[in-house]
Each structure stands twice: as structure tokens, then as C-alpha cells.
LOFISE-315569 format. One line per field, with one value per atom (N, C-alpha, C): residue number from 1; x, y, z; atom name. Coordinates in nm, 2 decimals, always signed. Example, Ala and Ser with C-alpha at 12.3 -4.5 7.8 and 13.67 -1.06 7.14 Angstrom:
<voses>
nr	(1,1,1,2,2,2)
px	(+1.32,+1.23,+1.32,+1.28,+1.37,+1.29)
py	(-0.57,-0.45,-0.33,-0.22,-0.11,+0.00)
pz	(+0.78,+0.78,+0.78,+0.71,+0.71,+0.79)
atom	(N,CA,C,N,CA,C)
</voses>
This chain:
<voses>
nr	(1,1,1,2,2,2,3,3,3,4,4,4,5,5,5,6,6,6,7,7,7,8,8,8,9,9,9,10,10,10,11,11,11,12,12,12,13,13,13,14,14,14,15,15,15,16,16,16,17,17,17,18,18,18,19,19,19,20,20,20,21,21,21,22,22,22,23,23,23,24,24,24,25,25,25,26,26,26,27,27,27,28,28,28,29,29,29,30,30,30,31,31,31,32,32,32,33,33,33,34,34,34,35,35,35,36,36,36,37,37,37,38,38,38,39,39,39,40,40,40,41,41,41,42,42,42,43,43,43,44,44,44,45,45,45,46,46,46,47,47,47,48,48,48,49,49,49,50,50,50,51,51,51,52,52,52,53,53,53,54,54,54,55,55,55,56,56,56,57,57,57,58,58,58,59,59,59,60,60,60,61,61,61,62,62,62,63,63,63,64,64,64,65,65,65,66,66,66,67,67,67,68,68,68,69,69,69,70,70,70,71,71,71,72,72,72,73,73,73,74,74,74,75,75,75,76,76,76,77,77,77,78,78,78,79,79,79,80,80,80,81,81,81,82,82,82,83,83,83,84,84,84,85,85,85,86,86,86,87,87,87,88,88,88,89,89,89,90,90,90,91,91,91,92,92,92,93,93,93,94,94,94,95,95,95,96,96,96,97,97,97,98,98,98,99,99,99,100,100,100,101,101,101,102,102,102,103,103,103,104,104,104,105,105,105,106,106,106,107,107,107,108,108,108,109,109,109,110,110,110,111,111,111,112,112,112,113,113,113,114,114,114,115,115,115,116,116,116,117,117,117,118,118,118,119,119,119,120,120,120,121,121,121,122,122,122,123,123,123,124,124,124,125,125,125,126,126,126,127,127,127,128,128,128,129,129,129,130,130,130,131,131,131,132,132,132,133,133,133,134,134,134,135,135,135,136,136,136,137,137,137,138,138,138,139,139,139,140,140,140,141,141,141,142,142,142,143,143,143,144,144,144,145,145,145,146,146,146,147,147,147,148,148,148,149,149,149,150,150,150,151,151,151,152,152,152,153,153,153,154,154,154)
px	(-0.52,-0.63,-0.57,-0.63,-0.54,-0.66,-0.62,-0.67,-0.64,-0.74,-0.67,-0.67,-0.59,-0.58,-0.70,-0.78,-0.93,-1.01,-1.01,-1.07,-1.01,-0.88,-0.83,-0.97,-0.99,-1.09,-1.27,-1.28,-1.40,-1.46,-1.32,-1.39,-1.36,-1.35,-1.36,-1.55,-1.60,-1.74,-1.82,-1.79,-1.85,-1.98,-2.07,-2.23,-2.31,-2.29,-2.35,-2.40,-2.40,-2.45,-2.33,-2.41,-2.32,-2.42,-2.36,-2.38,-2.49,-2.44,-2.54,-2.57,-2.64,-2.65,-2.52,-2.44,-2.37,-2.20,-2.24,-2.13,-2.15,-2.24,-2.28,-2.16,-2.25,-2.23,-2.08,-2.00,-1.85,-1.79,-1.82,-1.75,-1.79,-1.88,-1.93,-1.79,-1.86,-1.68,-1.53,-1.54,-1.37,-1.39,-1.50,-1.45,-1.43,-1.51,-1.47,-1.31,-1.27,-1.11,-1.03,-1.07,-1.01,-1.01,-1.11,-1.11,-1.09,-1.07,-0.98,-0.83,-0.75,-0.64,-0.53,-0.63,-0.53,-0.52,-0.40,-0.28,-0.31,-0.32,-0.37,-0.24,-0.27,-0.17,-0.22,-0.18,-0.21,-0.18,-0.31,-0.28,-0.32,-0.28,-0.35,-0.45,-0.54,-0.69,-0.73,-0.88,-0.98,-0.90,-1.00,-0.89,-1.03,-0.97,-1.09,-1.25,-1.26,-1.39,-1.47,-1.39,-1.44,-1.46,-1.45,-1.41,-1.60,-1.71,-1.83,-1.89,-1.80,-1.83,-1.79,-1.71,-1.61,-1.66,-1.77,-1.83,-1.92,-1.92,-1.94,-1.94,-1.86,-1.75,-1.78,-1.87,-1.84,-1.87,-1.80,-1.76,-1.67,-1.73,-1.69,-1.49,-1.49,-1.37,-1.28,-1.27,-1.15,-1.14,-1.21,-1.26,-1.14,-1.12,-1.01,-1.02,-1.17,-1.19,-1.19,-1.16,-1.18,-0.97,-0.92,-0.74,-0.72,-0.80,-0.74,-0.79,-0.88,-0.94,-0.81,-0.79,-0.66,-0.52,-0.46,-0.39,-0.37,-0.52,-0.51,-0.53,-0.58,-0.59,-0.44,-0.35,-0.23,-0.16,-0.15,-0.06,-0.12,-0.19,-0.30,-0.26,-0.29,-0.28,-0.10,-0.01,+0.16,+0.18,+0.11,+0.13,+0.10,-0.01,-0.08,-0.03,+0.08,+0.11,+0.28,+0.34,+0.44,+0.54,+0.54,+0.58,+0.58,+0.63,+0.60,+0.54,+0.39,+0.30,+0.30,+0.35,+0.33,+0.27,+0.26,+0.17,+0.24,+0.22,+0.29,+0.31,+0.30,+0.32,+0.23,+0.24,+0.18,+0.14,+0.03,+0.00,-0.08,-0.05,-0.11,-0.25,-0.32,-0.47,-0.50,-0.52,-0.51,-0.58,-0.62,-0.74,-0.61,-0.49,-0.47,-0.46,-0.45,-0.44,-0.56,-0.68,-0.81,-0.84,-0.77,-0.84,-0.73,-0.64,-0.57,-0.63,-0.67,-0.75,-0.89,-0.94,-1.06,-1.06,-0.95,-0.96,-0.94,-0.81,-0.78,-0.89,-0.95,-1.06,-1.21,-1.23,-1.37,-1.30,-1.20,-1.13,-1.10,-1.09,-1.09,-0.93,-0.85,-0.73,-0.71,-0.78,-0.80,-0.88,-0.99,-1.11,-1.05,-0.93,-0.93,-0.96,-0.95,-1.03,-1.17,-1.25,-1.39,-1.46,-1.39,-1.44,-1.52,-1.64,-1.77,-1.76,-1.72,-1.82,-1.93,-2.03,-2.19,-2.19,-2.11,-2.15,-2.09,-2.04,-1.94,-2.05,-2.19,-2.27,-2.26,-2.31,-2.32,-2.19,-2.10,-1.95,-1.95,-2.01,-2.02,-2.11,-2.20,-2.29,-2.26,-2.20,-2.10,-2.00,-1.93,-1.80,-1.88,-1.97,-2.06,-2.09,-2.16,-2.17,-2.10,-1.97,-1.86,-1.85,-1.87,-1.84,-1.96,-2.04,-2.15,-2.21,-2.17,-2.25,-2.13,-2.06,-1.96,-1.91,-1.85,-1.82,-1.71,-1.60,-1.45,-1.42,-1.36,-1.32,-1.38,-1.42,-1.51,-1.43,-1.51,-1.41,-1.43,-1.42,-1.46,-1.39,-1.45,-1.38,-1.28,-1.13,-1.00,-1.02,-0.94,-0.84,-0.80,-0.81,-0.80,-0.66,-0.54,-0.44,-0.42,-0.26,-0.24,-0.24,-0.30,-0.30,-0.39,-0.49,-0.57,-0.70,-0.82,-0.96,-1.04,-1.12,-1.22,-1.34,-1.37,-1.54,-1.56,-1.64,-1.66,-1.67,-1.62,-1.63,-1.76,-1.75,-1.88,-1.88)
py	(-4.11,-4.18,-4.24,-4.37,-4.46,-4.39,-4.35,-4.29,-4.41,-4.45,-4.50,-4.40,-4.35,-4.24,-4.17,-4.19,-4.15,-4.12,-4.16,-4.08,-3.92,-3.92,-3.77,-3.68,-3.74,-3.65,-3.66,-3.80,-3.80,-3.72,-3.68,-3.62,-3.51,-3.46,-3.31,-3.25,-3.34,-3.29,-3.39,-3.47,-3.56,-3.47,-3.50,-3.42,-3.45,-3.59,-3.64,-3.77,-3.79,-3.90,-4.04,-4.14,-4.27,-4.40,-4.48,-4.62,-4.70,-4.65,-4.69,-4.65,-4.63,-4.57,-4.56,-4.70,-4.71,-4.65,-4.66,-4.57,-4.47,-4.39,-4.24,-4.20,-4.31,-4.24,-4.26,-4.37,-4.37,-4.24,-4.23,-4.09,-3.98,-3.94,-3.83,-3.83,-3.96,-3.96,-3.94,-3.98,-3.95,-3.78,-3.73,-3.60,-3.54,-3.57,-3.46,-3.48,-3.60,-3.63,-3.54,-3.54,-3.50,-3.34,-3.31,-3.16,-3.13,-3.22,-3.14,-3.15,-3.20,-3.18,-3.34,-3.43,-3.56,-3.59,-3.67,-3.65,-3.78,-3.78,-3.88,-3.95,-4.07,-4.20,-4.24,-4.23,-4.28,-4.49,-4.54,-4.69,-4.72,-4.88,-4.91,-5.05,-4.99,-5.11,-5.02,-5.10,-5.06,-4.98,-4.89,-4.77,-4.77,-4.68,-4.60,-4.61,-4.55,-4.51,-4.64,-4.74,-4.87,-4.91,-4.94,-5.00,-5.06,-4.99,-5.08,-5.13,-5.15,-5.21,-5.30,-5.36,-5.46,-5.65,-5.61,-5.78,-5.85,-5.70,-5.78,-5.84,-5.95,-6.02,-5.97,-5.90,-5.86,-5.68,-5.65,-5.53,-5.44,-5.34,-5.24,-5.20,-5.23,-5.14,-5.24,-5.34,-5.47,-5.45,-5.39,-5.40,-5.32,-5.40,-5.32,-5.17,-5.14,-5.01,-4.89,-4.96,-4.84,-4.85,-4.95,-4.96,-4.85,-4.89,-4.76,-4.61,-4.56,-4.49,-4.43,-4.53,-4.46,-4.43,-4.50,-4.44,-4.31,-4.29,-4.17,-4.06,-4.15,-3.98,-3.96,-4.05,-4.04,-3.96,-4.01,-3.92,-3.76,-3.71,-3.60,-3.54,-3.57,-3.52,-3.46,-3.61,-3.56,-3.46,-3.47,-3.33,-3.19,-3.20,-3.12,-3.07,-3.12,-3.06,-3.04,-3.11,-3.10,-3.16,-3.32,-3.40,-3.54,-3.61,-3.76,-3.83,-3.86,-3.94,-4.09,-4.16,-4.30,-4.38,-4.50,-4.61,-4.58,-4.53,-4.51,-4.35,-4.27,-4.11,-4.05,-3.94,-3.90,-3.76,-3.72,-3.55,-3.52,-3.41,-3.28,-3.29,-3.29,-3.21,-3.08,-3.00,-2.87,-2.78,-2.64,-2.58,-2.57,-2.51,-2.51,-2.68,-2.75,-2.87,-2.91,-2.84,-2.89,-2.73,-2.63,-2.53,-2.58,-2.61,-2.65,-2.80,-2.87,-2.94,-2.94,-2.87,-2.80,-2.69,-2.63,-2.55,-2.61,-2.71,-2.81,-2.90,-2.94,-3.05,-2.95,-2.84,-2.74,-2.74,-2.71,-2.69,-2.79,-2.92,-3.08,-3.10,-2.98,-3.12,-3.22,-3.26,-3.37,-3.48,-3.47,-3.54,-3.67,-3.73,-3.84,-3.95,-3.97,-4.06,-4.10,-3.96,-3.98,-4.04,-4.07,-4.07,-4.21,-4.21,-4.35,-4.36,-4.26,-4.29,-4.25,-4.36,-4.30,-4.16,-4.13,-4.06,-3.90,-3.93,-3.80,-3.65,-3.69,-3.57,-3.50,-3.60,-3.54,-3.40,-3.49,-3.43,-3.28,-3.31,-3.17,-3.06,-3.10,-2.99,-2.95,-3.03,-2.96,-2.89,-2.93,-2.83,-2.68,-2.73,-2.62,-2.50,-2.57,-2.44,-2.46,-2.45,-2.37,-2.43,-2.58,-2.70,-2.70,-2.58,-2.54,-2.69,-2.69,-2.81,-2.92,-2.93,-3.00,-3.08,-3.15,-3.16,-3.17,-3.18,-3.22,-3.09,-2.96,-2.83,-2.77,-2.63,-2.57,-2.49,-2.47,-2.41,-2.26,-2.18,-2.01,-1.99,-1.95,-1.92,-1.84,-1.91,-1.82,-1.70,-1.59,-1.58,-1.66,-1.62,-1.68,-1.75,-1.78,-1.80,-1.79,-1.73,-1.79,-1.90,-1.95,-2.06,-2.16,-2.12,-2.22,-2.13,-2.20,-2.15,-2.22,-2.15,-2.17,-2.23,-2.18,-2.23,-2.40,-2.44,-2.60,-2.65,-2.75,-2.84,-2.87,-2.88,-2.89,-3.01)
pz	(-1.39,-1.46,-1.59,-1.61,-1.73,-1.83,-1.97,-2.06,-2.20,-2.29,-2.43,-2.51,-2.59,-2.68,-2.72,-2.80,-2.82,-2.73,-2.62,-2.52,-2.46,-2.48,-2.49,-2.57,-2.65,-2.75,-2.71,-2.68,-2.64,-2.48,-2.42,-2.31,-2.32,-2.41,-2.45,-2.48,-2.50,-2.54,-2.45,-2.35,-2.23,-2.17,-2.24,-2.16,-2.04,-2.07,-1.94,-2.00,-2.15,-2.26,-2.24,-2.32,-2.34,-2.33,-2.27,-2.35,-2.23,-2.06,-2.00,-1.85,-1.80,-1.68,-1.55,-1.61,-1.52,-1.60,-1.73,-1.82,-1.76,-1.77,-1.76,-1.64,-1.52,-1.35,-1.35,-1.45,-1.42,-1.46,-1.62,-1.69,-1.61,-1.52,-1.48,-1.34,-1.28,-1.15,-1.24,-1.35,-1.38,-1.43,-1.56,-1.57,-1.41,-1.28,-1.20,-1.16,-1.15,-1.15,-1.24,-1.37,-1.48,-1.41,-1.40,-1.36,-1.27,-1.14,-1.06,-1.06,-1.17,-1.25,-1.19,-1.21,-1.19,-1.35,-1.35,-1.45,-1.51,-1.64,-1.75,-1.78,-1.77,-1.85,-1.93,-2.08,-2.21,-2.20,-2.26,-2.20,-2.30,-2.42,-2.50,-2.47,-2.51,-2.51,-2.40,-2.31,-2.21,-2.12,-2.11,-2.02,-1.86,-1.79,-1.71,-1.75,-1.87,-1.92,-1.98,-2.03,-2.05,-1.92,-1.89,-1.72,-1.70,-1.75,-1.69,-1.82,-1.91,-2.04,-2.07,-1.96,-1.98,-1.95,-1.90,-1.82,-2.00,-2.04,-2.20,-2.29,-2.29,-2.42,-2.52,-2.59,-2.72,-2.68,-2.59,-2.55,-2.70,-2.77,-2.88,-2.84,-2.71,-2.67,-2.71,-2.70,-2.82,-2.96,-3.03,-3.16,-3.24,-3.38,-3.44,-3.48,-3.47,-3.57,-3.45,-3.29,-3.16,-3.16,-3.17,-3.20,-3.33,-3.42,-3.50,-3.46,-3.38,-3.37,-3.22,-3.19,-3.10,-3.14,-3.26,-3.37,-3.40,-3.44,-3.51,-3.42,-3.30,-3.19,-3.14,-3.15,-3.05,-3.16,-3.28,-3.38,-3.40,-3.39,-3.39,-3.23,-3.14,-3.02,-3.03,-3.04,-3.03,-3.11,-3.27,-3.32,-3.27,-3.22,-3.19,-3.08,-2.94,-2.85,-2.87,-3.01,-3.05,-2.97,-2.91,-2.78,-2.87,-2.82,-2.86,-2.76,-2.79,-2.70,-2.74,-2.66,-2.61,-2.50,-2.55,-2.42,-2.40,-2.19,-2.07,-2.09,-2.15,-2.15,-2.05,-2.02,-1.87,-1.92,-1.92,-1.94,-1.82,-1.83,-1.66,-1.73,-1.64,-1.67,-1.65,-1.71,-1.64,-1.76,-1.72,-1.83,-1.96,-1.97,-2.11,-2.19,-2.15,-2.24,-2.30,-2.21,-2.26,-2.37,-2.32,-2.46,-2.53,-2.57,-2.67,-2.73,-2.69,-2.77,-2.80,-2.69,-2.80,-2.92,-2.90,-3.01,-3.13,-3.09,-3.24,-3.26,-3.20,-3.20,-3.29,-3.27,-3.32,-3.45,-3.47,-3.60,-3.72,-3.68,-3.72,-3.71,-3.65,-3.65,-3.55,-3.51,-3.46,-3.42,-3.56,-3.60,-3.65,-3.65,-3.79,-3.70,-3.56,-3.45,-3.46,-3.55,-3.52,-3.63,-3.73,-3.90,-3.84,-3.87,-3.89,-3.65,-3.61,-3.49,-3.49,-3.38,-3.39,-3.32,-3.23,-3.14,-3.23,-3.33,-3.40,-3.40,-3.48,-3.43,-3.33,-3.21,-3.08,-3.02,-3.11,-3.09,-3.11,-3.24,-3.35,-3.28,-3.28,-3.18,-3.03,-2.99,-2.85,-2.88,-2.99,-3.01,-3.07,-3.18,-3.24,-3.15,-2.97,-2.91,-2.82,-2.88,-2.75,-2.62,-2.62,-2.54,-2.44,-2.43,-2.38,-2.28,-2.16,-2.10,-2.08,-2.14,-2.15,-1.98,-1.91,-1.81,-1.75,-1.87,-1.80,-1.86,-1.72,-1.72,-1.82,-1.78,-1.86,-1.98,-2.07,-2.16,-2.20,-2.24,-2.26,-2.38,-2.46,-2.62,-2.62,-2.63,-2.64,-2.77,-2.75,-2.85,-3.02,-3.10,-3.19,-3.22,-3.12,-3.17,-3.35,-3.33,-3.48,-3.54,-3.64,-3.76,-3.67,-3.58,-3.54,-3.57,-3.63,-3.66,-3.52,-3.46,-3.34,-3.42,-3.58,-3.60,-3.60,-3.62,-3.58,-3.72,-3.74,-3.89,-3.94,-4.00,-4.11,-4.18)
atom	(N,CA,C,N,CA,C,N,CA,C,N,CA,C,N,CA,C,N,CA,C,N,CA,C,N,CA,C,N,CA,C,N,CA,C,N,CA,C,N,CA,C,N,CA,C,N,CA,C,N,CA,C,N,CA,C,N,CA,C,N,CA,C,N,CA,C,N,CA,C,N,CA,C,N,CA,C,N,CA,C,N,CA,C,N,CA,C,N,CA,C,N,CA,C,N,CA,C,N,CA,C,N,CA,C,N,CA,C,N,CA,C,N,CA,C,N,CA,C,N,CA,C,N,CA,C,N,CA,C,N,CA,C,N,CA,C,N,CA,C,N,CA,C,N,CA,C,N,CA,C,N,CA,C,N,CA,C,N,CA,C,N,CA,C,N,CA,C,N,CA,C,N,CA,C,N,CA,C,N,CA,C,N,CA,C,N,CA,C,N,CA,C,N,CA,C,N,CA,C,N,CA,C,N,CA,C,N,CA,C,N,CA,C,N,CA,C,N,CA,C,N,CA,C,N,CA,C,N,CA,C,N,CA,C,N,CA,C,N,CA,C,N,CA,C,N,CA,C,N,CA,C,N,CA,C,N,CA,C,N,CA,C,N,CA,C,N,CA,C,N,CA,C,N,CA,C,N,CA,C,N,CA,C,N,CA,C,N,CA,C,N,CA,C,N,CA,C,N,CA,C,N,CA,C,N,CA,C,N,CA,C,N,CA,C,N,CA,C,N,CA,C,N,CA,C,N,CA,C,N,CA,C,N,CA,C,N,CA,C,N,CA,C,N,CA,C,N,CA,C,N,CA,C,N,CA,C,N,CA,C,N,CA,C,N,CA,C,N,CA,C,N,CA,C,N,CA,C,N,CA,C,N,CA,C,N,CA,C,N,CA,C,N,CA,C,N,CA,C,N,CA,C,N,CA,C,N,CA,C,N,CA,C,N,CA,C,N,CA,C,N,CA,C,N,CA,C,N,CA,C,N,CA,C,N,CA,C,N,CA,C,N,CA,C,N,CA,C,N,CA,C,N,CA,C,N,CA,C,N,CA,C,N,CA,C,N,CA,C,N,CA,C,N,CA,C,N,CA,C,N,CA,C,N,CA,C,N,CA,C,N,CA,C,N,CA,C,N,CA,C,N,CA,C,N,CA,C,N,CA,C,N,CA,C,N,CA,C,N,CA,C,N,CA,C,N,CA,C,N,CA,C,N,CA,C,N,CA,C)
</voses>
């Protein structure tokens, strides 16, 4: 599945919500992809999830402020898995990559993607209850690892 950076993050809290009926029914067919463990290619610009937003011309997914918003997710995610992620990089799908970024994601290290998105609330209250509903692989509240906090940002 071709992935743009920031969607790493946005399908972490994927409820069933979005932009339009036919957004909805696509992201619903890729989380089950996602969750039955097909393997993510990092791509930059319109990925998968743009895909029925695209007959648009003034489609949000070209826009400079969704480029930087993949920026900041790719630098945050590489840190975060301690790897160097690039356009063309390949990650497994599989339950620890998703508690590892939910945990860093409830905790904000890896919020600096979401600063002025509309959808950032919606975010917060899914991470708030423990991904509760969520649809790409379920999540169960780990362990506290060391030097990672579980509670949700504020």
C-alpha cells in the first residue's frame, strides 16, 4: 500500500470519519489491507488514501501545508523507529509498529504533522480513549515502556 508520510499517523485513529462517502468506503478497504499486514511504501504527494479526492483540481492533498505536514511526520516516525525513512522505504504492517506509534503518537512525539489540522481533535479523543473504535489493528494499552508516557496530550 503507497502511504504519504502523514498518513502513517492519520491511520492510527481512522474511525470510520472523513471527507466523503466515497473517502470513507476507500480508507475503510485499505485499513482492512493495513490490518491484514500488507506492507506500506512511503510515497511523496497523493498516496492510496487520496486516491478519491483526486478528480478535484483544488484537491487539499497538493497543498504546501499537507508537504509540510509529511515532513514532519517522516522525521518523527524515523526517529521514532530509529531507521532512516525515505520516499521509496518499505515498513511491515504488523501489531508492534502500530503500538509503537500509538504510544508515541498519545504521548505527542509525534504530533508536529498535526499542528492547524481540522481533523487534530477528532485525533485527540481517539487517542484519549485508547484508540477505542479505531479500525487499522486494534490496539490494547501496553505496558508503560521506558521513557514513553501512554496519557494523551493535552
Amino acid at each position: 500500500m503507497r502511504l504519504r508520510p502523514h498518513h502513517l499517523l492519520c491511520m492510527l485513529t481512522f474511525v470510520g470519519e472523513g471527507y466523503s462517502p466515497a473517502f470513507v468506503a476507500n480508507y475503510r478497504r485499505l485499513a482492512g489491507r493495513l490490518s491484514a499486514g500488507e506492507t506500506i511504501e512511503i510515497v511523496s504527494g497523493p498516496d492510496d488514501i487520496c486516491a478519491p479526492l483526486l478528480s478535484d483540481e483544488d484537491a487539499h492533498c497538493f497543498g504546501a501545508s499537507v508537504t509540510g505536514r509529511d515532513a514532519a511526520a517522516l522525521a518523527d516516525i524515523a526517529r521514532l523507529l530509529g531507521r532512516e525513512l525515505e520516499i521509496g522505504s518499505v515498513i511491515a504492517s504488523d501489531p508492534a509498529l502500530f503500538q509503537k506509534l500509538r504510544r508515541a503518537f498519545s504521548a505527542g512525539v509525534t504530533r508536529r504533522a498535526c499542528t492547524g489540522c481540522d481533523w487534530s481533535s477528532l485525533c485527540d479523543r481517539i487517542a484519549g480513549q485508547d484508540y477505542a473504535g479505531a479500525l487499522v489493528m486494534t490496539f490494547s494499552r501496553p505496558e508503560t515502556a521506558p521513557g514513553i508516557s501512554v496519557r494523551p496530550r493535552e
